[in-house]
N, C-alpha and C positions, 0 to 999 in steps of 0.2 A: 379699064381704069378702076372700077369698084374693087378688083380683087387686091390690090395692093392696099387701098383704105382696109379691106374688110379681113385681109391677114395679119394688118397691123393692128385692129380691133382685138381680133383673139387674144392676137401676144399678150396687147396690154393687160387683156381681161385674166388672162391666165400667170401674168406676174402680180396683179393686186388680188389674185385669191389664194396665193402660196401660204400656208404657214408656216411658221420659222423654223429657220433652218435648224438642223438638230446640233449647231456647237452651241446657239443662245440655249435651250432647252438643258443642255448639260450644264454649261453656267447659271443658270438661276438654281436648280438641280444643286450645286455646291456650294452656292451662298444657301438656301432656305437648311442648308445642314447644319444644327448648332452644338454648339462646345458642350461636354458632353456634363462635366459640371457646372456649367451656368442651369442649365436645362433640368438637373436636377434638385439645384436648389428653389427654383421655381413652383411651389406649390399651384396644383392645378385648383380649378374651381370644381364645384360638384356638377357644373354644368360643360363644363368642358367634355369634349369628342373621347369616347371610349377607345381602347387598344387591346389588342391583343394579349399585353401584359397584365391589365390590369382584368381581364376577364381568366387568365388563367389563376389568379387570387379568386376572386369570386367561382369561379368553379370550383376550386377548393373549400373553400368557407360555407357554400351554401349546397353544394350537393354532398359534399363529406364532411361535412360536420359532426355528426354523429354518425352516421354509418357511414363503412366505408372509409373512415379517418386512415391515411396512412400512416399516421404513428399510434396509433390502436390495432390496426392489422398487420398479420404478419407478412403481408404479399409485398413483394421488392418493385414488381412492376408497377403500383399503385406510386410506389413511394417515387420512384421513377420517372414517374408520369410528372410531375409536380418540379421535382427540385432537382440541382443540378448533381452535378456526379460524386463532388466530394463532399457535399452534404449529405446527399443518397448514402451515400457510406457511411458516413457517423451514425443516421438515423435507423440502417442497417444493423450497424453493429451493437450502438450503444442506446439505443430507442429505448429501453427497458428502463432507464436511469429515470425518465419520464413517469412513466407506470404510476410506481409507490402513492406520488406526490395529489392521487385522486383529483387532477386536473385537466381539463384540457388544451394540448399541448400547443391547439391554434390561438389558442388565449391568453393561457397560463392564468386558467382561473375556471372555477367549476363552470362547469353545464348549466347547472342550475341560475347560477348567479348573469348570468352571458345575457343582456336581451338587447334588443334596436340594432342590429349589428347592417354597417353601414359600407362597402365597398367602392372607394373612391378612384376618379381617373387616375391613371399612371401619369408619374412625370416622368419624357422618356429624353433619355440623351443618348444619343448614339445605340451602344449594346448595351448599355445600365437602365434599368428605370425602378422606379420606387412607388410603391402602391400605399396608401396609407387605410388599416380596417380599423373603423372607428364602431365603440360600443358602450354598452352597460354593462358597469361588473355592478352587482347592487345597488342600482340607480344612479353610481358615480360615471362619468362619461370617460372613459380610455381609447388608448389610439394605439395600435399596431402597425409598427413601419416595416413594409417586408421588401427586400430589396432582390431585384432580379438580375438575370445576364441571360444575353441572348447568345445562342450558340446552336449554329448549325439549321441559323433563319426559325428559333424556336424558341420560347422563353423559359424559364428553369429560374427558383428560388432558391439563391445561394445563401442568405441568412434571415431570421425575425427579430427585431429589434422590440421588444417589450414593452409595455407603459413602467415598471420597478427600472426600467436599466439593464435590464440580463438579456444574452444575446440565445439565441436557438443554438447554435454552434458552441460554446460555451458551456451550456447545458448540459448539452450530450456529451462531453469529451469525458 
């Protein structure tokens, strides 16, 4: 007589400790995905959860900054490393247009002048996200919007958006 109690014990115990089945897991899974310009226009906070996107900015900014700059050097695979394909290729070809202008191109403003430089969370939408480097050009406070795309699960900077208005792409044409 216990074995029917104690088989129906199990069952229950082994149906209240399932977790969910894997259609709810895909449904919450496609609601928490959001529109990919709502999510862009969303300035993150400085306290906000770091990404992928926005540390491949900050590996740019803070280990090539001055050495190692890909638009200072002439190695493709650096530049490669960084931005995406059709950018790579302007920066490739017409990088030099940069040079003259005794700036640097992360900045578009001297070296010298550059201090507090500040790399903020990515707002990410979908395969877009936008990093914003905020700084000191001669004690004045400027802000660099670099804008990303993900491709091939990797993130790649397809333009920089200036504090004057000019675009990186732009630039170099």
């Amino acid at each position: 007589m216990r074995i029917p109690y104690l088989i129906a014990a199990l069952l229950f115990l082994n149906l209240a400790c399932q977790t969910k089945p894997k259609k709810e897991e895909a449904d919450t899974a496609a609601t928490a995905q959001v529109d990919s310009a709502s999510a862009l226009a969303n300035r993150p906070t400085p306290e906000s959860p770091r990404s992928a996107a926005d540390r491949l900015v900050r590996a740019l900014y803070f280990e090539h900054n001055k050495e190692d700059n890909p638009f200072r050097e002439k190695d493709r695979s650096l530049i490669d490393e960084y931005f995406s394909q059709p950018t790579a290729d302007l920066i490739w070809k017409n990088g030099d247009k940069l040079k003259p202008a005794k700036k640097n191109p992360l900045f578009n403003a001297p070296d010298a002048a550059v201090k507090k430089m500040w790399v903020e969370p990515a707002a990410v939408g979908g395969s877009r996200a936008i990093v914003y480097v905020t700084f000191k050009n001669g004690g004045k406070p400027e802000e660099i919007k670099v804008d990303l795309q993900q491709q091939k699960g990797r993130w790649y900077i397809t333009d920089m958006l200036y504090p004057n208005g000019k675009q990186l792409t732009q630039m170099i044409q």
